[in-house]
C-alpha positions as a Markdown table, in Angstrom:
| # | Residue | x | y | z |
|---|---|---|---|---|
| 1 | Unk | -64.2 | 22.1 | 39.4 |
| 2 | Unk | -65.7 | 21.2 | 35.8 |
| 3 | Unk | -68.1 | 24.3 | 35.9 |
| 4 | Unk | -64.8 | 26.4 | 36.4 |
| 5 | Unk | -62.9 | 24.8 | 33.5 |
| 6 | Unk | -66.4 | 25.3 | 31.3 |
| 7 | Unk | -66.0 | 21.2 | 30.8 |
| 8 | Unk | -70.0 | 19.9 | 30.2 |
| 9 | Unk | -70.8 | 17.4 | 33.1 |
| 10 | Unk | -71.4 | 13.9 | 32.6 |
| 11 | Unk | -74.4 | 12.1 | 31.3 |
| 12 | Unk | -76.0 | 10.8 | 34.2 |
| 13 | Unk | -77.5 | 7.2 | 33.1 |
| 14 | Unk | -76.3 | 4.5 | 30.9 |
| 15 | Unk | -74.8 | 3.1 | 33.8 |
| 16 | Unk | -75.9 | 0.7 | 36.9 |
| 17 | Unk | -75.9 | 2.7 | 40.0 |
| 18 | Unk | -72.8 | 2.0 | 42.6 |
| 19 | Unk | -73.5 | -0.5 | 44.6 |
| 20 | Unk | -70.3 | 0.8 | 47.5 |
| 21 | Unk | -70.2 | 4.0 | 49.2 |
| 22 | Unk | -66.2 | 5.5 | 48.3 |
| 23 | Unk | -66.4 | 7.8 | 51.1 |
| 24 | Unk | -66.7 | 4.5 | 53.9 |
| 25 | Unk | -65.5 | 1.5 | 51.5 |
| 26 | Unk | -61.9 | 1.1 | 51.9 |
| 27 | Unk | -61.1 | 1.0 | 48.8 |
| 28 | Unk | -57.0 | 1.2 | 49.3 |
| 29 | Unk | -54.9 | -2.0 | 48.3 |
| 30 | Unk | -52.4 | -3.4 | 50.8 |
| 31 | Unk | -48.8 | -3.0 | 49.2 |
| 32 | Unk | -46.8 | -6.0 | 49.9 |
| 33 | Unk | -43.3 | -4.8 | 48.9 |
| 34 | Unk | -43.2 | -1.2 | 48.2 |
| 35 | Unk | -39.9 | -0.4 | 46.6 |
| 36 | Unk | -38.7 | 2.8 | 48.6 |
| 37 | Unk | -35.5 | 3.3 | 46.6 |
| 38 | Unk | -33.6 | 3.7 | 42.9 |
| 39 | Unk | -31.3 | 0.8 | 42.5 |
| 40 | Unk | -31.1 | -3.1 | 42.6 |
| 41 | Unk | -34.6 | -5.0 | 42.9 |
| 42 | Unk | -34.9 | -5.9 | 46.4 |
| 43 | Unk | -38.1 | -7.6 | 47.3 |
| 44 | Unk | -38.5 | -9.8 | 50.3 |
| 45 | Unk | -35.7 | -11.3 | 49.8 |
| 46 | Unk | -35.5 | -11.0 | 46.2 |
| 47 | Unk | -32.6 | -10.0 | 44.8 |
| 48 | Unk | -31.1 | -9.2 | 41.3 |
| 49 | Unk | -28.1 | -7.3 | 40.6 |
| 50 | Unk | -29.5 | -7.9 | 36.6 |
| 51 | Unk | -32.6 | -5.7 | 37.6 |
| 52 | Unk | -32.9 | -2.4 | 38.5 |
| 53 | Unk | -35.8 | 0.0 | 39.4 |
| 54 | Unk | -35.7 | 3.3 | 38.5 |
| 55 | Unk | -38.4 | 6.4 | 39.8 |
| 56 | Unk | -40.0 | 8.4 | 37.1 |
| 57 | Unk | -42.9 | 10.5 | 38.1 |
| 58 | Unk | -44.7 | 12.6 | 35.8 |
| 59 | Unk | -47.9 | 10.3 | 34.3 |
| 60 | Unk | -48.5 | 9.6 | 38.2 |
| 61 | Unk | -46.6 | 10.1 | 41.1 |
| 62 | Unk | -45.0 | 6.5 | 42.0 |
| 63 | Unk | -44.2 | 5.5 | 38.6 |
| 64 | Unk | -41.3 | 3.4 | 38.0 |
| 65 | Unk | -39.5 | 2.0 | 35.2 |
| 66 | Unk | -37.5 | -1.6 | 35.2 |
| 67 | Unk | -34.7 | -1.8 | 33.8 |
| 68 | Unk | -33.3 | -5.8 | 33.1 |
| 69 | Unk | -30.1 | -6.4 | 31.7 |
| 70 | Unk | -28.2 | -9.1 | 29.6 |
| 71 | Unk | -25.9 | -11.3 | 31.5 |
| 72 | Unk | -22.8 | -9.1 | 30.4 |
| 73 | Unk | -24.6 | -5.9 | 32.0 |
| 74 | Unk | -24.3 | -4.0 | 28.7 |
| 75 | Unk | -27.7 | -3.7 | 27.5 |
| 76 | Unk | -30.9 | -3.9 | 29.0 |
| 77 | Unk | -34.8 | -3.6 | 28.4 |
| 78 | Unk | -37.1 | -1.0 | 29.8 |
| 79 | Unk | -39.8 | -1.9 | 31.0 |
| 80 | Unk | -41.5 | 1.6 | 31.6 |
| 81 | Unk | -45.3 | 1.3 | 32.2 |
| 82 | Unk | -47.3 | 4.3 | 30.6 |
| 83 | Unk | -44.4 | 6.5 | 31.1 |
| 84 | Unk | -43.5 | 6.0 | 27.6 |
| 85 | Unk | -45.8 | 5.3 | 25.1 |
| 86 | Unk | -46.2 | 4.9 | 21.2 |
| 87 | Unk | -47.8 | 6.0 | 19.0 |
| 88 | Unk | -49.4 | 8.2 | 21.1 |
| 89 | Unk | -48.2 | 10.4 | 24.1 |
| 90 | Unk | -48.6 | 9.9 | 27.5 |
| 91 | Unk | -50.8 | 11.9 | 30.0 |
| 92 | Unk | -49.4 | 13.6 | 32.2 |
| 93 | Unk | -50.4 | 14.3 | 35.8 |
| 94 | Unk | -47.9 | 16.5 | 36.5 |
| 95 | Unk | -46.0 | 18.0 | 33.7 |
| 96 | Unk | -43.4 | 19.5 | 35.4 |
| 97 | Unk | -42.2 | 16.5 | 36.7 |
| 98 | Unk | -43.0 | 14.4 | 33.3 |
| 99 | Unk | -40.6 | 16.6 | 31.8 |
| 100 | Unk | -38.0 | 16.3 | 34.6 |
| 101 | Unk | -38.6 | 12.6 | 33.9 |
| 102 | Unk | -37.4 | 12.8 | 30.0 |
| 103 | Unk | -34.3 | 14.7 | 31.0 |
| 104 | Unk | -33.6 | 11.8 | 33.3 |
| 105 | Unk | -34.2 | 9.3 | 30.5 |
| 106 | Unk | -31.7 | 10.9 | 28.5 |
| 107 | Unk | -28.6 | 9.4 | 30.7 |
| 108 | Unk | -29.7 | 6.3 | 29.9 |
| 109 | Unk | -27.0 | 4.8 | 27.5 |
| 110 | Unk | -27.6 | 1.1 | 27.7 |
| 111 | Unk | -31.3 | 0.9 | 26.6 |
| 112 | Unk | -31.9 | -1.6 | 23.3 |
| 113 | Unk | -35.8 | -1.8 | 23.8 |
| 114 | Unk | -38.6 | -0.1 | 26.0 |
| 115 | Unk | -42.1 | -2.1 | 26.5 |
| 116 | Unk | -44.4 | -0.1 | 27.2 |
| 117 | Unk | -47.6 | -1.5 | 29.1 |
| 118 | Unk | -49.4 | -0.8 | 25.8 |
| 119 | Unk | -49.0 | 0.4 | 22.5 |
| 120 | Unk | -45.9 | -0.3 | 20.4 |
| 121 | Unk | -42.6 | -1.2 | 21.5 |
| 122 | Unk | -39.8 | 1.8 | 21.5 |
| 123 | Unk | -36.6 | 1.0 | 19.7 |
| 124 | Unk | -35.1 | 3.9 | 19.8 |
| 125 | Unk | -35.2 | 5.7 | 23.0 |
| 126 | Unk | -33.4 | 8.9 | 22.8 |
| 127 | Unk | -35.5 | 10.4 | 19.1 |
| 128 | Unk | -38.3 | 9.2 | 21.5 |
| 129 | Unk | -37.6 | 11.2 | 24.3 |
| 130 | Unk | -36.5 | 14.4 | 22.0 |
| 131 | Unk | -40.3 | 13.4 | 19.7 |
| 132 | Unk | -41.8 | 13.9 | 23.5 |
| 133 | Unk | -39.9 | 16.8 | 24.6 |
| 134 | Unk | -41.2 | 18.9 | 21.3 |
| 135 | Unk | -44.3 | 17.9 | 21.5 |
| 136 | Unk | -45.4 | 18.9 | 25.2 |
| 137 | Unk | -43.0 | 22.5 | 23.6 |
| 138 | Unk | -45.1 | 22.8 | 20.9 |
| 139 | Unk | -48.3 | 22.5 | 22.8 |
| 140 | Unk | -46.8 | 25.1 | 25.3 |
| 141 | Unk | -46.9 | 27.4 | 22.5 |
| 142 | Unk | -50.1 | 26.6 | 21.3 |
| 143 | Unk | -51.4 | 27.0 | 24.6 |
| 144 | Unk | -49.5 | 30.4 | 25.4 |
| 145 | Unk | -50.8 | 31.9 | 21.4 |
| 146 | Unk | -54.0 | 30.9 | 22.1 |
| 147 | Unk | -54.2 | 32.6 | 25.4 |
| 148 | Unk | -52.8 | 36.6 | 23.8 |
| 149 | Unk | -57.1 | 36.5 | 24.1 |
| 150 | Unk | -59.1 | 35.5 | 27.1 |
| 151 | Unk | -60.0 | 31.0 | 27.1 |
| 152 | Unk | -61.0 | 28.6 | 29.7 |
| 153 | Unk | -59.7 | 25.2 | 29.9 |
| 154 | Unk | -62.2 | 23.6 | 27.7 |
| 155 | Unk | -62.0 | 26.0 | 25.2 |
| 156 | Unk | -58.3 | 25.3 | 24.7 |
| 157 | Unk | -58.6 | 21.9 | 24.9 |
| 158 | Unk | -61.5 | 21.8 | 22.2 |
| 159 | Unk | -60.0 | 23.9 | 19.9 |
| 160 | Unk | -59.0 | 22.8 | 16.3 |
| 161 | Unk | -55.3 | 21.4 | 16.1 |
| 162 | Unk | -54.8 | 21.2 | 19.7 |
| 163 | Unk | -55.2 | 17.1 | 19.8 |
| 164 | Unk | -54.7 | 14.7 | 16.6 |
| 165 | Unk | -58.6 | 13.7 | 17.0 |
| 166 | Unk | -60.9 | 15.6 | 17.6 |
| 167 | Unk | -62.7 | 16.5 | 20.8 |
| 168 | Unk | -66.3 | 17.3 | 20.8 |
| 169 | Unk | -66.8 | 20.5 | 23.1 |
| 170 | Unk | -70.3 | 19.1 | 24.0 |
| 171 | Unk | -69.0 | 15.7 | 25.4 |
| 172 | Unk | -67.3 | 15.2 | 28.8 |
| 173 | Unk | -64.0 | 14.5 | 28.3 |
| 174 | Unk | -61.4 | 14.8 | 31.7 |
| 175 | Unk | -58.0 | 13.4 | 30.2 |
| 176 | Unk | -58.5 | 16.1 | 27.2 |
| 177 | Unk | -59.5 | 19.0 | 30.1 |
| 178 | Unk | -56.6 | 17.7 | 32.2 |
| 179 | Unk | -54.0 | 17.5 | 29.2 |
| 180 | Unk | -54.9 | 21.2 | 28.6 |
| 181 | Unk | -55.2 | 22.0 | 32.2 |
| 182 | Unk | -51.8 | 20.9 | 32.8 |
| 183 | Unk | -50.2 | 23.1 | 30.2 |
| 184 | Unk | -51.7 | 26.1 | 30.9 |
| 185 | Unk | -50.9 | 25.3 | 34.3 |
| 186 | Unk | -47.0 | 25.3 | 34.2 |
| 187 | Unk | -47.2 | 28.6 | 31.7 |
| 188 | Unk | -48.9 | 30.3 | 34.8 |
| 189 | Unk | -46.1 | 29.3 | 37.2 |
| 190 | Unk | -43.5 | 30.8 | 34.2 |
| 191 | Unk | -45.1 | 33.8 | 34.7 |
| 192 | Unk | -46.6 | 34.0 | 31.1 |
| 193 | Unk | -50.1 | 33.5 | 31.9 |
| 194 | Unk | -52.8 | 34.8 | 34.5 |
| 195 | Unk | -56.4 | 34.1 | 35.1 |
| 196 | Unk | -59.6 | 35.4 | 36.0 |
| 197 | Unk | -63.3 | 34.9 | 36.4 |
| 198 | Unk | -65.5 | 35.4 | 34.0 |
| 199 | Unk | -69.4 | 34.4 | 34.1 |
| 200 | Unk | -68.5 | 31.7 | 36.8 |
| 201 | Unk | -66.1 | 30.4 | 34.7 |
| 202 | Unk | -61.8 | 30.7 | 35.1 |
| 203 | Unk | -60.3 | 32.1 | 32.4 |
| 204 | Unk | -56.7 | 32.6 | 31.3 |
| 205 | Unk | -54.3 | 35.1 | 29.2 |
| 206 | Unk | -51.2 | 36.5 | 29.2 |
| 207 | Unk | -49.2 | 37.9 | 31.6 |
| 208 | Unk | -47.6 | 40.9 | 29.6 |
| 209 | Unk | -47.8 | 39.7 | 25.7 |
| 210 | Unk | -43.9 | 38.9 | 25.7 |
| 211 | Unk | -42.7 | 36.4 | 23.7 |
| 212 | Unk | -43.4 | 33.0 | 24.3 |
| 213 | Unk | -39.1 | 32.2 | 23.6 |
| 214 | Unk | -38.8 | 34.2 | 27.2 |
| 215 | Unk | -41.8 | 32.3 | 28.8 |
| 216 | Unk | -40.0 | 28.8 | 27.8 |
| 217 | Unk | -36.5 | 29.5 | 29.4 |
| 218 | Unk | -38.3 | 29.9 | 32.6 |
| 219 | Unk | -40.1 | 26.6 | 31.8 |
| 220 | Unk | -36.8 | 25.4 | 31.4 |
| 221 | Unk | -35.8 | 26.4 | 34.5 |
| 222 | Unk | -38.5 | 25.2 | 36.7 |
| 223 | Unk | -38.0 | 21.8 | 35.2 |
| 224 | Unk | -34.1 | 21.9 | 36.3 |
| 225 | Unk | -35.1 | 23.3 | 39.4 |
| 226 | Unk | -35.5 | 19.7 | 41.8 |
| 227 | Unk | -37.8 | 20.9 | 44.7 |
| 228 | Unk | -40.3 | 22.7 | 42.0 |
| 229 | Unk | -43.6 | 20.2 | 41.2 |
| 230 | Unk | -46.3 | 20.8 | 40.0 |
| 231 | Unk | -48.3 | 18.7 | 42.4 |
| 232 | Unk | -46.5 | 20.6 | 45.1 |
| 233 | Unk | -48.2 | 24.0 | 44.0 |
| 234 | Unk | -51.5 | 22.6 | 43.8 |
């Protein structure tokens, strides 16, 4: 999988040797109350009608967000786990649903504070989600530009401008590889990019050179489509 992205492999070294075999340690943690629904905390008995828990996938699959209200049920805080983050943007595991995710955010009306799990509290939720939105659309574009010639994952992902710090092409780096990987995936399932092999490694470019304004409505239209993920495709 790296040597098809053109991502350099890890050092090996510099760290003790595992000490548990993954594929026969069970390595899965038992769940004592999984929350199964949107709605009023209910845990074993536990109930709140002050708390709610709310299902936003996107930086992995089962994230939530908690929402707890004041005792007159007009405001609440978010608690929102690294769905939200800032300064910095979240990673995304599945973009299409990340992006479904922020469109969901934005019929929240009662929000006065988000705490993230790290990073700086959010005050203002709504410029956050709109900051968010143009910034996953401007590295769409970046991504799409960048493709009119032929570029592997790493190569987009190492190129200048593409992050705020920069990201040394020799290193291994999988959230950087990912973060590309992710955009240049959903582009492909638009239709405006297509890829091929080329010296062992996948490569991508565009579909038919038209412009990237037409490639982004069908973006649009994915995300507003509800049984479209991309962890579905792959």
């Amino acid at each position: 999988m790296l040597m098809a992205t053109g991502m350099p492999p890890p050092k090996s070294g510099g760290r003790p040797q595992a000490t548990v075999n993954p594929e026969t340690a069970d390595l899965s943690l038992k769940i004592d109350c999984p929350i199964a629904f949107d709605g009023r905390l209910s845990l074993d008995g536990f109930e709140r009608d002050s708390i709610c828990v709310r299902h936003y996938a996107g930086h992995s699959p089962g994230g939530i967000a908690i929402l707890v209200y004041d005792g007159a049920g007009k405001e609440a805080i978010m608690l929102c786990g690294d769905t939200l983050l800032y300064p910095i943007t979240p990673h995304p595991d599945d973009l299409v649903a990340y992006l479904r995710t922020l469109k969901y955010m934005k019929g929240l009306q009662d929000v006065a504070l988000v705490l993230p799990a790290h990073g700086k509290a959010i005050k203002r939720l709504h410029e956050r989600l709109d900051f968010l939105e143009k910034h996953h659309e401007h590295r769409l574009r970046l991504t799409y530009e960048t493709c009119k010639r032929p570029h592997s994952i790493w190569q987009i992902a190492t190129m200048r401008r593409y992050f705020d710090v920069f990201v040394d092409p020799a290193k291994f780096n999988p959230l950087a590889g990912q973060e590309a990987y992710v955009h240049v995936e959903l582009l492909q399932l638009a239709g405006g990019l297509r890829r091929s092999h080329v010296d062992g490694i996948v490569h991508y470019f565009q579909n038919s050179g038209e412009k990237f304004e037409d490639v982004y409505e069908r973006v649009q239209n994915i995300i507003d489509d509800e049984n479209t993920t991309m962890l579905m495709r792959r």
